[in-house]
C-alpha positions in Angstrom: -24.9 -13.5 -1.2 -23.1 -16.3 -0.8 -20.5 -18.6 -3.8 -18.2 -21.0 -3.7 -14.9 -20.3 -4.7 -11.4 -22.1 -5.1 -7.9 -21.1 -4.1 -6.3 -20.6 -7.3 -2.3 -20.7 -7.1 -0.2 -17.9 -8.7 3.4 -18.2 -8.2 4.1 -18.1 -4.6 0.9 -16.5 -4.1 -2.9 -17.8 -3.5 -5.7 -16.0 -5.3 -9.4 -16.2 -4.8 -11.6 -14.1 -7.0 -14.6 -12.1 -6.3 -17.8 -12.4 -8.4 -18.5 -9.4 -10.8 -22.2 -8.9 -8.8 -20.6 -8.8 -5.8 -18.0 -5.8 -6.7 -21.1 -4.3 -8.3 -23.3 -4.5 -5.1 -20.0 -3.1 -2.9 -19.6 -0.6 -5.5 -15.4 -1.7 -5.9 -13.8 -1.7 -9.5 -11.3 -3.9 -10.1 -7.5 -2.4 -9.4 -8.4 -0.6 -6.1 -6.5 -1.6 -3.0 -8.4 -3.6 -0.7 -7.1 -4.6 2.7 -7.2 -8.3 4.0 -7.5 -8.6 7.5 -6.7 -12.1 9.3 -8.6 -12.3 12.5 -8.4 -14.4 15.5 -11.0 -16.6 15.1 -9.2 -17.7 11.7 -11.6 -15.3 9.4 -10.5 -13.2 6.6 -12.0 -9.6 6.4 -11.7 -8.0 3.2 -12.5 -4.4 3.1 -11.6 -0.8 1.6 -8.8 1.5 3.5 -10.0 4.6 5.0 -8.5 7.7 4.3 -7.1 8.3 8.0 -5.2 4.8 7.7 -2.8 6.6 5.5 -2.2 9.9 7.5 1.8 10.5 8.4 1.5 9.6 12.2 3.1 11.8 14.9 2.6 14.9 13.3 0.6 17.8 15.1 -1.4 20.1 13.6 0.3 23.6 14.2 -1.2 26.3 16.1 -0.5 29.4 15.3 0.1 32.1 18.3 -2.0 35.1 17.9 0.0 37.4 21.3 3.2 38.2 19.2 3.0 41.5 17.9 3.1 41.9 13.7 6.4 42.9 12.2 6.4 46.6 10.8 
C-alpha cells in the first residue's frame, strides 16, 4: 500500500499521519511508541522497539557457585 501524505507542522515539530488501514494491517493502535530511524540513503524507517532495546546494558546475569559448602 502506498498514500500520499503531507508534512503537517505542529509547533516546532513536523507530523505526518498514518492511515487507519495501515495501523490495522501492522496491527499498531494509536499511543504506542514507535521508533523513527533516519538512514543513510536519506530514508525514514518507522518501526516497533523490541523488547531487548530496552534491557539495562552492562549487567551480567549472576551465576551462582554450587562448591561452597551450606551453612548449618
Amino acid at each position: 500500500m502506498r498514500v500520499l501524505q503531507k508534512l503537517v507542522r505542529c509547533g516546532n515539530a513536523t507530523h505526518v499521519s498514518v492511515p487507519r488501514p495501515m495501523l490495522t494491517w501492522l496491527g499498531w493502535l494509536p499511543g504506542e511508541r514507535v521508533i523513527v530511524e533516519l538512514l543513510e540513503d536519506k530514508t525514514v524507517r518507522l518501526r516497533m522497539p523490541a523488547p531487548d532495546e530496552f534491557a539495562m546494558r552492562g549487567l551480567r546475569p549472576v551465576a551462582l557457585d554450587d562448591t561452597m559448602p551450606a551453612p548449618k
